[in-house]
N, CA, C and O atoms as CSV, one atom per row, in Angstrom:
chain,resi,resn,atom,element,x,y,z
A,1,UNK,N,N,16.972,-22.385,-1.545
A,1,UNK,CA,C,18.100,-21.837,-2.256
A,1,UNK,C,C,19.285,-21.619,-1.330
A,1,UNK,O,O,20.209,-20.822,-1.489
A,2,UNK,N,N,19.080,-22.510,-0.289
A,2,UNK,CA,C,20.385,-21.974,0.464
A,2,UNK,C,C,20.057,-20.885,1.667
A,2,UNK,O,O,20.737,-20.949,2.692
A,3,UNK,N,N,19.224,-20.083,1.570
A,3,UNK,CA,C,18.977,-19.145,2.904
A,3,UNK,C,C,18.478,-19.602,3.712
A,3,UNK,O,O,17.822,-20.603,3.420
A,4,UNK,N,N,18.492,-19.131,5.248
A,4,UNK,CA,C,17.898,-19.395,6.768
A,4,UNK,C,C,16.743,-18.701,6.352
A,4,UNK,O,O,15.829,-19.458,6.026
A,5,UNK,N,N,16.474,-17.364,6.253
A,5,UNK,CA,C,15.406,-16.593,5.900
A,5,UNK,C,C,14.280,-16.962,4.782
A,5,UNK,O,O,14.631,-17.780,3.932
A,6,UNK,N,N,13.128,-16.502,4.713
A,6,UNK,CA,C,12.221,-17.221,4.010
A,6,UNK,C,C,12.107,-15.521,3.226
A,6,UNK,O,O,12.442,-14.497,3.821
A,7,UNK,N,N,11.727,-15.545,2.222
A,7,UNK,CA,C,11.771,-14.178,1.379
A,7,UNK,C,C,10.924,-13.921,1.494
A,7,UNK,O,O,9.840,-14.504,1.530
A,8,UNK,N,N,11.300,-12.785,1.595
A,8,UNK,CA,C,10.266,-11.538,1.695
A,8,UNK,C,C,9.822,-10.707,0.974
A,8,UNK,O,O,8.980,-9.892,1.351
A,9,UNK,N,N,10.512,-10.772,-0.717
A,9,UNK,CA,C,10.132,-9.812,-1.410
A,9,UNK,C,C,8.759,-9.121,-1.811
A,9,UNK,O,O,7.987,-9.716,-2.565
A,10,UNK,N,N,8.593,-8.436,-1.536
A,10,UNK,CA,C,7.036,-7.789,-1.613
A,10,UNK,C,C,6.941,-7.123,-3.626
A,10,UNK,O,O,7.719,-6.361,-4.201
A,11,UNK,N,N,5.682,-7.821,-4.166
A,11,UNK,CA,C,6.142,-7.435,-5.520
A,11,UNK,C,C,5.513,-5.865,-5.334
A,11,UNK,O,O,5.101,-5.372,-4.283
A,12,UNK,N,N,5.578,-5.119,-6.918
A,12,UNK,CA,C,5.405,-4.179,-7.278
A,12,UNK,C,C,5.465,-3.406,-8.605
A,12,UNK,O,O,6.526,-3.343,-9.227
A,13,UNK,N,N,4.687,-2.998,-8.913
A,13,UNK,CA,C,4.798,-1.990,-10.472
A,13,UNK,C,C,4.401,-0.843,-10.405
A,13,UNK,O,O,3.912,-0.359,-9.385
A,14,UNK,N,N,4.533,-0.326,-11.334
A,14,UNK,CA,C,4.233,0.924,-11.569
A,14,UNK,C,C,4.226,1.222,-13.456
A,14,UNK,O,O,5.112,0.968,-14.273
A,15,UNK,N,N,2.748,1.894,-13.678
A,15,UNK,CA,C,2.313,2.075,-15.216
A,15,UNK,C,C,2.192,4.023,-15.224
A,15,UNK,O,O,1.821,4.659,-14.237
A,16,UNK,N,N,2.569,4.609,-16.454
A,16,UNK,CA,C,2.265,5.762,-16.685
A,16,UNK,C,C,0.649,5.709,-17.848
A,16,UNK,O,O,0.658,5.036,-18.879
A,17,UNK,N,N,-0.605,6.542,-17.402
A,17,UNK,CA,C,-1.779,6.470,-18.123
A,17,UNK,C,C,-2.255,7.657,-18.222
A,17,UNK,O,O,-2.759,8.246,-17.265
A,18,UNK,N,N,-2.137,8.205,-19.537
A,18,UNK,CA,C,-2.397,9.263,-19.745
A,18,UNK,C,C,-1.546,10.487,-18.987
A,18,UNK,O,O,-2.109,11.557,-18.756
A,19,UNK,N,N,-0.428,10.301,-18.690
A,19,UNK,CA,C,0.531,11.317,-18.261
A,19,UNK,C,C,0.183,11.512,-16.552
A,19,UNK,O,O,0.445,12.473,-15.829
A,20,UNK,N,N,-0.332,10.544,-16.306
A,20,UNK,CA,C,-0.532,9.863,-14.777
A,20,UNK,C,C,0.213,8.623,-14.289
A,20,UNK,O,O,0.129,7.505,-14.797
A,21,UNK,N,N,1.108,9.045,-13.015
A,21,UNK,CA,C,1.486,7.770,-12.559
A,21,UNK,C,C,0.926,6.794,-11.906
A,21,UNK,O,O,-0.112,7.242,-11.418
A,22,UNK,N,N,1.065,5.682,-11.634
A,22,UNK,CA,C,-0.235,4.835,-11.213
A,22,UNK,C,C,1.204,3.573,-10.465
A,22,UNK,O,O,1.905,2.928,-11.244
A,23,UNK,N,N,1.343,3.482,-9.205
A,23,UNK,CA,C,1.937,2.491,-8.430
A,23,UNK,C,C,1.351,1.396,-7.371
A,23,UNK,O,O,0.480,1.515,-6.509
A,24,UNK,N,N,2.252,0.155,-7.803
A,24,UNK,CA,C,1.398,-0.793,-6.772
A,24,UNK,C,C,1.940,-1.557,-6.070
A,24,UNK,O,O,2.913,-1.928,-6.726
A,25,UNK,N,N,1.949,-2.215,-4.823
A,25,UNK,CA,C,2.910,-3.109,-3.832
A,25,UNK,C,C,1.783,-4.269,-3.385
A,25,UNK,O,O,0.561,-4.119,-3.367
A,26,UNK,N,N,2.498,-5.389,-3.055
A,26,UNK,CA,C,1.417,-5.781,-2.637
A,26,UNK,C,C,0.978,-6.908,-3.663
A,26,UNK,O,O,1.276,-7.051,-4.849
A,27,UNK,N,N,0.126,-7.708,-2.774
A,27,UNK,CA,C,-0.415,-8.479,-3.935
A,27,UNK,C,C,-1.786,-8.935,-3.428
A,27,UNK,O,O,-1.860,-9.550,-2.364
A,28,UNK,N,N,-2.730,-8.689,-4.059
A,28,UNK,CA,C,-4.220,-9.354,-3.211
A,28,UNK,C,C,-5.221,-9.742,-4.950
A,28,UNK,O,O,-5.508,-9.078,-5.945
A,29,UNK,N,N,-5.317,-10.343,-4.757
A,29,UNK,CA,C,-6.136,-10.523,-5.906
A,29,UNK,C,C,-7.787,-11.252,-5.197
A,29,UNK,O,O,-8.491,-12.174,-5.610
A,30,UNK,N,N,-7.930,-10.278,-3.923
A,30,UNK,CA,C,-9.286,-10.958,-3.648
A,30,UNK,C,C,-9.418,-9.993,-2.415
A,30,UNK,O,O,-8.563,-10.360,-1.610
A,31,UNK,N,N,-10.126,-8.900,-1.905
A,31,UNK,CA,C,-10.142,-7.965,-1.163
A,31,UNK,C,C,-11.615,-7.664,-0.524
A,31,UNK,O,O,-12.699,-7.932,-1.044
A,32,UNK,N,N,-11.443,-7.211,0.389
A,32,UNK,CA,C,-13.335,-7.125,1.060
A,32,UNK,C,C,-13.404,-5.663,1.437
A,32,UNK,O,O,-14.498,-5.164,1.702
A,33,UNK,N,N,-12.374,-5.003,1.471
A,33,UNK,CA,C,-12.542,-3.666,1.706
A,33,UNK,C,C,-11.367,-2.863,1.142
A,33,UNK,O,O,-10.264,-3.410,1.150
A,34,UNK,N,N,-11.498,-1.505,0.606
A,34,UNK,CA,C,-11.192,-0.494,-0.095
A,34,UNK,C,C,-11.173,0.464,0.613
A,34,UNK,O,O,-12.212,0.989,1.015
A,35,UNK,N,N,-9.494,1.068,1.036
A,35,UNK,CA,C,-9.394,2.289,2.236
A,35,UNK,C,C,-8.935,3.462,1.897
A,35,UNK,O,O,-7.731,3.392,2.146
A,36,UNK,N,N,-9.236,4.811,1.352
A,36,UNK,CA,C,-8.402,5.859,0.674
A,36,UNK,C,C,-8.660,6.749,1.726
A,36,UNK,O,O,-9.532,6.855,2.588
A,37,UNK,N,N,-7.397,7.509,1.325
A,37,UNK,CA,C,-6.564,8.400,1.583
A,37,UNK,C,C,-6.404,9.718,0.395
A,37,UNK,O,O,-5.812,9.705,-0.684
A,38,UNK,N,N,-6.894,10.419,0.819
A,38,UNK,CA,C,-6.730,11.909,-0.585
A,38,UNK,C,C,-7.347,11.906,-1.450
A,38,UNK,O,O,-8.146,11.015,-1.163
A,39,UNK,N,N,-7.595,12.232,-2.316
A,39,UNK,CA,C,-8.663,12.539,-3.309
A,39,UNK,C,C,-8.501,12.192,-4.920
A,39,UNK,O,O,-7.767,12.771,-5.721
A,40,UNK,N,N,-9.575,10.860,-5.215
A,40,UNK,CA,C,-9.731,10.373,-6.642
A,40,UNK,C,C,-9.453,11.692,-7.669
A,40,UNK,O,O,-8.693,12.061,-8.565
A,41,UNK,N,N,-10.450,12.065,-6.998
A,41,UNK,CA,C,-10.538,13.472,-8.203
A,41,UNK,C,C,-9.420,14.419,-8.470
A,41,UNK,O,O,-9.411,15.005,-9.553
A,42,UNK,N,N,-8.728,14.575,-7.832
A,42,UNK,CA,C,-7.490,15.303,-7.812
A,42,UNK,C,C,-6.522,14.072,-8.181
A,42,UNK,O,O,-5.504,14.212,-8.860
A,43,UNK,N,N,-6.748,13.451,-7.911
A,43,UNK,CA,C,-5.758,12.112,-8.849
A,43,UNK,C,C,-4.549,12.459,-8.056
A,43,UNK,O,O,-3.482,12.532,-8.665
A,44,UNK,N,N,-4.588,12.753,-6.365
A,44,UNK,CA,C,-3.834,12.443,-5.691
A,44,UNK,C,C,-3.784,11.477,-4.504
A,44,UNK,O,O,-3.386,12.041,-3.485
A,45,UNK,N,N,-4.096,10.088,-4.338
A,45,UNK,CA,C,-4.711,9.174,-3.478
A,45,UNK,C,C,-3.762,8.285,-3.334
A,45,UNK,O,O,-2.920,8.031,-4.195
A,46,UNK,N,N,-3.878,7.562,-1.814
A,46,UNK,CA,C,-3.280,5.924,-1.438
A,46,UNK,C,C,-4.954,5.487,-1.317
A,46,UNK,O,O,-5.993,6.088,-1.045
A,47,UNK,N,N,-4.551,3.998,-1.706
A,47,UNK,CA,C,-5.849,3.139,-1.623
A,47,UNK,C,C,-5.107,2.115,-1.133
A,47,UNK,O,O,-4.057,1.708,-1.631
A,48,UNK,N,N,-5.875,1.513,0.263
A,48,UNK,CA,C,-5.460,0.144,0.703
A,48,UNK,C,C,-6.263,-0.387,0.258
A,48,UNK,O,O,-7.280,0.182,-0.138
A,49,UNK,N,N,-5.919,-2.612,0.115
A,49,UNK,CA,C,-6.284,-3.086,0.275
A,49,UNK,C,C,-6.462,-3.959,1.063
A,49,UNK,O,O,-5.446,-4.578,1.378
A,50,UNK,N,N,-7.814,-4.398,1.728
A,50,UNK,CA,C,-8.095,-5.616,2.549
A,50,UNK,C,C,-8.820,-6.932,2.388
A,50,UNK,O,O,-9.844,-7.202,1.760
A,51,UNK,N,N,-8.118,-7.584,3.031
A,51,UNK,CA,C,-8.764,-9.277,3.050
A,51,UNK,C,C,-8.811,-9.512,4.883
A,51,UNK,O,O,-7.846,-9.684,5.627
A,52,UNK,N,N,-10.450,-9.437,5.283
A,52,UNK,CA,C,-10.371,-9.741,6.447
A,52,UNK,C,C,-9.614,-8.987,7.501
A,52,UNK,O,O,-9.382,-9.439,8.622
A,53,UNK,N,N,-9.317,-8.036,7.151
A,53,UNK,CA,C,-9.079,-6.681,8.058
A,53,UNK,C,C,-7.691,-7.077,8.006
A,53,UNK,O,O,-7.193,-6.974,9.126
A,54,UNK,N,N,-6.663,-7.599,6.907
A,54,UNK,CA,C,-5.504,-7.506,7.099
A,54,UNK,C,C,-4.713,-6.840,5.526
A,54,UNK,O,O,-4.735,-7.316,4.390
A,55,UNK,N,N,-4.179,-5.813,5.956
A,55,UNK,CA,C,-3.607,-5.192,4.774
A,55,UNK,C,C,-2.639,-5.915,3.694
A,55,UNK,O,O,-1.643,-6.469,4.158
A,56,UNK,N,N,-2.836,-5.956,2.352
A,56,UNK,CA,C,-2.452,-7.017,0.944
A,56,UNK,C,C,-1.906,-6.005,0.341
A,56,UNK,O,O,-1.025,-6.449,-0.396
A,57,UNK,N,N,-1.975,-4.851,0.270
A,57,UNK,CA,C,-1.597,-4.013,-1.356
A,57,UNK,C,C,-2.217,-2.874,-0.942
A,57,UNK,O,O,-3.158,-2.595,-0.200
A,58,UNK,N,N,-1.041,-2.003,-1.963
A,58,UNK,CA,C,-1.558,-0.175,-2.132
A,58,UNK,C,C,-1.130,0.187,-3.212
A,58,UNK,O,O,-0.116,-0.089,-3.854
A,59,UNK,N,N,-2.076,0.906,-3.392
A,59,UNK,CA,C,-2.165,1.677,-5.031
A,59,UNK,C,C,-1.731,3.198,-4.739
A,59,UNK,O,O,-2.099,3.691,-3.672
A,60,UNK,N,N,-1.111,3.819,-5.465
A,60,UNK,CA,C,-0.934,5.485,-5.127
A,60,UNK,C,C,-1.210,5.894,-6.492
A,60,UNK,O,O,-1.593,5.208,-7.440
A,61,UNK,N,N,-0.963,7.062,-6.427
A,61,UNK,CA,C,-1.101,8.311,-7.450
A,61,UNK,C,C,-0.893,9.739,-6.857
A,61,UNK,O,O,-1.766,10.450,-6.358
A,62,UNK,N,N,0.532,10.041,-7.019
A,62,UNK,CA,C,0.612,11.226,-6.255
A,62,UNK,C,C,1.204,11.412,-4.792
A,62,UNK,O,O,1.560,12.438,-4.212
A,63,UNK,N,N,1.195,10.250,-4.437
A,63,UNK,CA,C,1.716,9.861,-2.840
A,63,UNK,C,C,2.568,8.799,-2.906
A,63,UNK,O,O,2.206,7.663,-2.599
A,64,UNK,N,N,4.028,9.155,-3.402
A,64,UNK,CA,C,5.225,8.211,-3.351
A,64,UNK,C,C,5.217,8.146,-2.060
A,64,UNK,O,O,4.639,7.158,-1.606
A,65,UNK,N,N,5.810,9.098,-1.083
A,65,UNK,CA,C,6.395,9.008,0.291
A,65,UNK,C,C,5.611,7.937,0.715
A,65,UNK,O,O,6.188,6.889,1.006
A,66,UNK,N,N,4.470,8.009,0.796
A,66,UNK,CA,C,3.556,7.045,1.471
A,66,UNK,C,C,3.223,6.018,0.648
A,66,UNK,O,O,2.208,5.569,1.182
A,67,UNK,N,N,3.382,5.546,-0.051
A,67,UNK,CA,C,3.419,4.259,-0.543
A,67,UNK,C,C,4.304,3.717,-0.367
A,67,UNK,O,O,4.300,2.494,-0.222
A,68,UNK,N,N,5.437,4.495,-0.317
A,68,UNK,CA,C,6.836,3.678,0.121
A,68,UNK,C,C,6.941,3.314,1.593
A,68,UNK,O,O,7.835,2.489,1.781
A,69,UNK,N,N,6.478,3.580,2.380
A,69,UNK,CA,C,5.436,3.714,3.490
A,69,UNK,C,C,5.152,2.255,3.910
A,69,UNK,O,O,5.708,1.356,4.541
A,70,UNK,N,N,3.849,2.507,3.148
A,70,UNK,CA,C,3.026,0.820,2.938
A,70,UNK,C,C,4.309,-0.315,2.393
A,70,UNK,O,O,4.271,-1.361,3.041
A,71,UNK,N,N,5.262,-0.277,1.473
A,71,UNK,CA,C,5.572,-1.005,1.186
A,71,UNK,C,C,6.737,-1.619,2.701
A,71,UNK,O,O,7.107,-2.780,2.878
A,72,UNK,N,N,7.093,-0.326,3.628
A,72,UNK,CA,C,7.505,-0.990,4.407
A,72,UNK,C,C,7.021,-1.790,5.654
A,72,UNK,O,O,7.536,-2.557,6.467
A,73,UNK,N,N,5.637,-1.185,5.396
A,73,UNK,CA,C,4.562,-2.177,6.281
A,73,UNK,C,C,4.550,-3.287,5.884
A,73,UNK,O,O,4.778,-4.100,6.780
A,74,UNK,N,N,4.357,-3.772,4.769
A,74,UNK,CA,C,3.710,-4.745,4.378
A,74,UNK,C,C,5.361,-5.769,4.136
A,74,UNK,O,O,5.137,-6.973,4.011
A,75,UNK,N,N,6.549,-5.451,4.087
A,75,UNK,CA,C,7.975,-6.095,4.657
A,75,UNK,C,C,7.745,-6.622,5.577
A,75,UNK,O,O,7.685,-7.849,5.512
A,76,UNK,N,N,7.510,-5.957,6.860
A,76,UNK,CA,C,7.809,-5.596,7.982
A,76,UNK,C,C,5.869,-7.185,8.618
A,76,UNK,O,O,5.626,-8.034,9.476
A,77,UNK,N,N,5.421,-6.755,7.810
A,77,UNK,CA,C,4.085,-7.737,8.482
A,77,UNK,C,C,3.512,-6.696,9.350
A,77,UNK,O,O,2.436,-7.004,9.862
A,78,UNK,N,N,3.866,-5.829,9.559
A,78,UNK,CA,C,2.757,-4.575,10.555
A,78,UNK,C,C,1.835,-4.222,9.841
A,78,UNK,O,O,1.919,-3.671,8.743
A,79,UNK,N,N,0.630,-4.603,10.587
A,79,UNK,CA,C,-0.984,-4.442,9.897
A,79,UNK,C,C,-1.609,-3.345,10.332
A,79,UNK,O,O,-2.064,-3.298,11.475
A,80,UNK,N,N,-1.715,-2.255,9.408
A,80,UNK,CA,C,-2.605,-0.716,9.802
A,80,UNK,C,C,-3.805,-0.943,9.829
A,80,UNK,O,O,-4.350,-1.580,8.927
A,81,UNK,N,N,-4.353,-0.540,10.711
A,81,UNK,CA,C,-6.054,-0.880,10.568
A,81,UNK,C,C,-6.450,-0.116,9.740
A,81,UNK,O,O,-5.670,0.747,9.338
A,82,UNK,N,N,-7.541,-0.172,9.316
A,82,UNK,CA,C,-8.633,0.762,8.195
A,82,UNK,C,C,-8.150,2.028,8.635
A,82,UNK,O,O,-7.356,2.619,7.903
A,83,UNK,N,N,-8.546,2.599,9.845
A,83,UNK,CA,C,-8.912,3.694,10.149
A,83,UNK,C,C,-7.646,4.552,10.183
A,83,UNK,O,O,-7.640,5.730,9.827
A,84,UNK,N,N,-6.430,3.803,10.694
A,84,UNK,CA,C,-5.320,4.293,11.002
A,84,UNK,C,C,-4.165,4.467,9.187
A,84,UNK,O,O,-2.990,4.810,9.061
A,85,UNK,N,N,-5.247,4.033,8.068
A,85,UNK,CA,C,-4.564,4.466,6.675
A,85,UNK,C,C,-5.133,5.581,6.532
A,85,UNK,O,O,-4.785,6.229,5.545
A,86,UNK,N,N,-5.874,6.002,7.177
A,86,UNK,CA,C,-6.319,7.459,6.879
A,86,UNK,C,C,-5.605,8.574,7.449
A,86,UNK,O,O,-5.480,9.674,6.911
A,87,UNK,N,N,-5.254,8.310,8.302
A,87,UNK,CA,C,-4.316,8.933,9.256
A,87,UNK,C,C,-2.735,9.299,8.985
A,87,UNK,O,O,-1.935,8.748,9.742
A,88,UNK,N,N,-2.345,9.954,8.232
A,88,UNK,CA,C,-1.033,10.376,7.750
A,88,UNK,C,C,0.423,10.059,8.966
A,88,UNK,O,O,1.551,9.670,8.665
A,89,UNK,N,N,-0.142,10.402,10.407
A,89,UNK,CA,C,0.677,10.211,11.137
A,89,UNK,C,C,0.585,9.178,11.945
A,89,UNK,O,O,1.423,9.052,12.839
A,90,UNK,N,N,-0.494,8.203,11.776
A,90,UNK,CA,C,-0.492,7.026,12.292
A,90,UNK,C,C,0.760,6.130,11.616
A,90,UNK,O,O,1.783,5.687,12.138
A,91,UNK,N,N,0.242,6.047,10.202
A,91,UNK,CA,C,1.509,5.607,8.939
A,91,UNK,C,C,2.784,6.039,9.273
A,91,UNK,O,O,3.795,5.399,8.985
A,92,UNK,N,N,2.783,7.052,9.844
A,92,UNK,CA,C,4.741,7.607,10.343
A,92,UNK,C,C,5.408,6.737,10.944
A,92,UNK,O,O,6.483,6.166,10.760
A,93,UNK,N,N,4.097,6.712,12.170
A,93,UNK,CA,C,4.746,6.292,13.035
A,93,UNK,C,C,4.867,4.672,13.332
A,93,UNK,O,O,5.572,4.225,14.237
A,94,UNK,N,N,4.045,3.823,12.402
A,94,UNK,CA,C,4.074,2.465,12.574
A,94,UNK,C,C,5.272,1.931,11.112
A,94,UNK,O,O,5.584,0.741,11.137
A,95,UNK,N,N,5.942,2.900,9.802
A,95,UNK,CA,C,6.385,2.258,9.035
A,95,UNK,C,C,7.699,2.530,9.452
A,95,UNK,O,O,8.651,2.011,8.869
């Protein structure tokens, strides 16, 4: 289309269910591991996803800041390891 740059747009949605927000970045439609952050039950959580230990997509509920977060990881191509999505200030400091 005319650009030097190759795009980067990272997709995303977001659904309201049952008076719950539910957001997503990312795109993996094939994952080997499942990484959360905060609590299902409280229906306040980030969930990564992985393919081969490289981060595809995050789901939130309750955790905008940090999904917005991930979404600048996943711009950016900086890959959080498993361990380091658990980590609130690992995420600070790499997005």
């Amino acid at each position: 289309m005319g650009y030097d740059e190759p795009y980067r747009g990272i997709p995303f949605f977001w659904t309201e269910q049952a008076g719950e927000s539910l957001k997503y970045v990312g795109e993996s439609t094939k994952w080997n591991d499942v990484v959360f952050r905060g609590s299902l039950d409280e229906g306040e959580f980030l969930a990564g996803y992985y393919a081969d230990n490289m981060l595809k997509a995050a789901c939130a509920s309750g955790m905008d800041e940090e999904l917005l977060a991930f979404r600048r990881l996943l711009e950016s191509s900086n890959n959080p390891r498993p361990e380091e999505l658990k980590n609130a200030d690992s995420i600070a400091a790499l997005a």
